[in-house]
C-alpha positions in Angstrom: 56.8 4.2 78.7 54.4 6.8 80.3 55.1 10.5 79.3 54.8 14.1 80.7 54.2 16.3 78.3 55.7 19.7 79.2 53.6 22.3 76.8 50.7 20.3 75.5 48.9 23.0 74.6 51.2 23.9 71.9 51.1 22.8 68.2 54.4 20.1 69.0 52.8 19.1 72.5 49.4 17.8 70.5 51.6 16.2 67.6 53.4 14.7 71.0 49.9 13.6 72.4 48.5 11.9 69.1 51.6 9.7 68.8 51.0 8.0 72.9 47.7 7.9 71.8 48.8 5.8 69.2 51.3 4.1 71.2 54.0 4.7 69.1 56.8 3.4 70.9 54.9 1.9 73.2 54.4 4.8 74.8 51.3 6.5 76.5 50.6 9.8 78.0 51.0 9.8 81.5 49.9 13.9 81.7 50.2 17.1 80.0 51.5 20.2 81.4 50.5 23.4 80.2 49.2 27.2 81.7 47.6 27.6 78.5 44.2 25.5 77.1 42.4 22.3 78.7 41.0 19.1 77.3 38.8 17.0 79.4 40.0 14.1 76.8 43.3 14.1 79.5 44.9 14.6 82.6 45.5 18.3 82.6 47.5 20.0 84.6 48.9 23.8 85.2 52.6 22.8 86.6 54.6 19.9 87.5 54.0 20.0 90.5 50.6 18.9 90.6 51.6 15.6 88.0 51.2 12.6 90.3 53.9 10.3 90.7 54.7 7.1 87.9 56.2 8.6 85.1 59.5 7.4 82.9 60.2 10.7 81.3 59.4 13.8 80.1 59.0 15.6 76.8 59.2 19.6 76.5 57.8 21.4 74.0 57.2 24.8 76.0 59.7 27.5 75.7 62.9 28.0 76.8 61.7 30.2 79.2 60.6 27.5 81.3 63.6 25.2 81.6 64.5 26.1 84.9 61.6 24.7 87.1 61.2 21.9 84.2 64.9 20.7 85.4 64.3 21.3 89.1 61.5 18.8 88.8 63.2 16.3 87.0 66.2 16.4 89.3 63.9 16.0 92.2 62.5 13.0 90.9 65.3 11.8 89.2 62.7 11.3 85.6 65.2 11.5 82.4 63.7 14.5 80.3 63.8 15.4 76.8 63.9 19.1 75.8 63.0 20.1 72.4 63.2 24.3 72.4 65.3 26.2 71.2 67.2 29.8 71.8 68.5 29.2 75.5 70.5 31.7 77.1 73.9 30.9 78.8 72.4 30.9 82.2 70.0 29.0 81.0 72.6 26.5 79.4 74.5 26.3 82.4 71.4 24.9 84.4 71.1 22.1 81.5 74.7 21.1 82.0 74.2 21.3 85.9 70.6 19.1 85.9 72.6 16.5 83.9 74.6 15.8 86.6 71.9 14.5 88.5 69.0 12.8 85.7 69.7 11.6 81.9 69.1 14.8 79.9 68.5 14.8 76.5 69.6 18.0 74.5 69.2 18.5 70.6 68.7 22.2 68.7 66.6 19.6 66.2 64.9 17.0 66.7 65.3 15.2 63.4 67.3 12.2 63.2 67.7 13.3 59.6 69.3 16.7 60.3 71.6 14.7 63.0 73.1 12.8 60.3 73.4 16.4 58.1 75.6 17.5 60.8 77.6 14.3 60.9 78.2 14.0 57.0 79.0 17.9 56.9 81.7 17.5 59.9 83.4 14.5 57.1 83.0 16.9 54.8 85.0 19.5 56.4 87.6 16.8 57.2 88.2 15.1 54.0 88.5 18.8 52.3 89.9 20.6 54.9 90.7 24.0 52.8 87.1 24.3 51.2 85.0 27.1 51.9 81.6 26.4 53.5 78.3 28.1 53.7 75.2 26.9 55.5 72.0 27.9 54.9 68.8 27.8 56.7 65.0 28.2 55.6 62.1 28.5 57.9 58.4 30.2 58.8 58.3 33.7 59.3 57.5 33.2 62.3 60.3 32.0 63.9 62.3 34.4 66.5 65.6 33.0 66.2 68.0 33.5 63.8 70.4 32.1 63.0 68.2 28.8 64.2 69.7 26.6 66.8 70.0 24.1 64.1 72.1 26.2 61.6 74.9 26.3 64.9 74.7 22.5 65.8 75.8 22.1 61.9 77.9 24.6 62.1 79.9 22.8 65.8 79.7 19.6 64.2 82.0 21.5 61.4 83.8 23.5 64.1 84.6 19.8 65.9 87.3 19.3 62.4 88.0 22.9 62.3 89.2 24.1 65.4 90.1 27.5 64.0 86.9 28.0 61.8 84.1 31.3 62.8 81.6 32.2 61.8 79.6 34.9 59.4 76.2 35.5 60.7 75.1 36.9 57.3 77.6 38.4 55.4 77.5 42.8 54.4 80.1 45.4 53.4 83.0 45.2 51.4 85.6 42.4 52.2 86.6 39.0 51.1 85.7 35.8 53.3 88.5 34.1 54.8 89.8 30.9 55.3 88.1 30.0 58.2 85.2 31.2 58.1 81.6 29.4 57.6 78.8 31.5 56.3 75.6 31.1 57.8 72.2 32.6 56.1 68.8 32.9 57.7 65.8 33.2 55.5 62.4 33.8 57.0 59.2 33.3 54.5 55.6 31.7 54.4 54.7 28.0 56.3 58.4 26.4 55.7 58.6 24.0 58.0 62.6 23.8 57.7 65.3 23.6 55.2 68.8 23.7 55.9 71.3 23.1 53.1 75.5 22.8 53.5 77.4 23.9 51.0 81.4 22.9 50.7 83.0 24.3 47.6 86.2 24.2 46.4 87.6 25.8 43.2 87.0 22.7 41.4 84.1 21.5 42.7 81.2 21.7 45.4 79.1 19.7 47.7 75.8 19.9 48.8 74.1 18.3 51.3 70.8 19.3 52.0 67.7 18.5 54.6 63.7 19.4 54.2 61.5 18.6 56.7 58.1 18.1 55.3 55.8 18.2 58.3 56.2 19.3 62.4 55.0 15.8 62.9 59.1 15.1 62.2 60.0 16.8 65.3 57.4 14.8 67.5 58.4 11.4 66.3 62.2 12.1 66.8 61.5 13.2 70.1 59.7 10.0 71.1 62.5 8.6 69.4 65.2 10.1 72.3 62.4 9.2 75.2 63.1 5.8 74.1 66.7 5.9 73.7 67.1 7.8 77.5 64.7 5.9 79.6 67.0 3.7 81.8 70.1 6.0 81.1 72.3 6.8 83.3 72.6 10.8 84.4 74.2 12.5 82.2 73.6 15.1 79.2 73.0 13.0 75.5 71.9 14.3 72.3 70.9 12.9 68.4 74.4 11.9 67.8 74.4 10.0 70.5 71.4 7.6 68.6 73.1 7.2 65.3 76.6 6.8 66.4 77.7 4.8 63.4 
């Protein structure tokens, strides 16, 4: 499996880099892609365009920003691609969903195959106690830009998938009771956390917590060589983590 690495300049693009270097997965680095920093340790390049021909997918780890000639190159030569950023905008969203229609895209606010089951065992949750109130909150750096993090809402639509009605409470202010259908969610920003996110489901008897910490940034990388394995050969199409631990 020979990879692309879109952003291998950046802190997740290296993690990417050490683990084909390792050949985890079997996998080695075909190129890296970056505007920013070189390395005469391996093939280098400034954009896509210059990437010579061989490679069975690619992994982003840029920005957002740059999803839209990432996709146009991937549709071009049909190569299934796995993006890993976060904080798209609707245009942008709509170009993901469009790109899938002609290569395999893989799609996840998290990487972490962890926080994919989270999302699944908080959306039983929600079923099984369907009148409980629920409250999700999120911990990372403080140097994150987004907030509420993408992950936070993929928990939150996993919960939204049993409760149809349910909205949500960026934060909560002011004077005035929750309501039924409502699901808190709570950004905190502080020091090197790498990334906590914690559901809570409470009823007036009792309450549930289920809860996910990701230790090391290394998580990320694995999970997403994880999905390059899982989409090579795929059909087009748009997947995600629930897609790999369909149970």
């Amino acid at each position: 499996m020979k990879i692309i690495i879109y952003g291998i300049a950046g802190r997740m693009g290296a993690e990417v880099r050490r683990l084909t270097e390792e050949g985890v997965r079997g996998a080695s680095l075909h190129a890296g892609v970056d505007q920013g920093g070189n390395d005469s340790g391996f093939p280098h390049f400034q954009n896509l365009e210059q990437v010579p021909a061989g490679a069975d997918c690619i992994i982003d780890f840029s920005h957002h920003t740059a999803v839209k000639p990432l996709l146009a190159y991937a549709t071009k030569n049909k190569i299934p691609v796995v993006l890993c950023t976060t904080g798209h905008t609707d245009k942008e969203l709509a170009l993901i969903k469009e790109a899938a229609k002609h290569t395999a895209v893989f799609f996840s606010a998290n990487m972490s195959m962890g926080v994919a089951l989270l999302a699944e065992l908080a959306k039983k949750a929600a079923a099984v106690y369907p009148n409980a109130d629920i409250e999700i909150v999120e911990t990372h750096h403080n140097r994150k830009l987004d907030a509420p993090s993408g992950t936070a809402l993929m928990i939150a639509n996993a919960i939204k998938a049993v409760r149809t009605a349910a909205t949500f409470a960026l934060g909560r202010s002011g004077q005035g009771k929750r309501t039924a259908q409502e699901i808190g969610i709570h950004a905190v920003r502080m020091g090197n956390i790498v990334g906590t996110h914690e559901v809570l489901i409470g009823t007036d008897t009792e309450t549930i917590t289920l809860k996910h910490e990701a230790h090391s940034r290394a998580l990320f990388a694995d999970g997403a060589m994880a999905a390059a394995e899982f989409i090579c050969g795929k059909p087009a199409g748009l997947y995600n983590m629930q897609d790999m631990i369909k149970f």
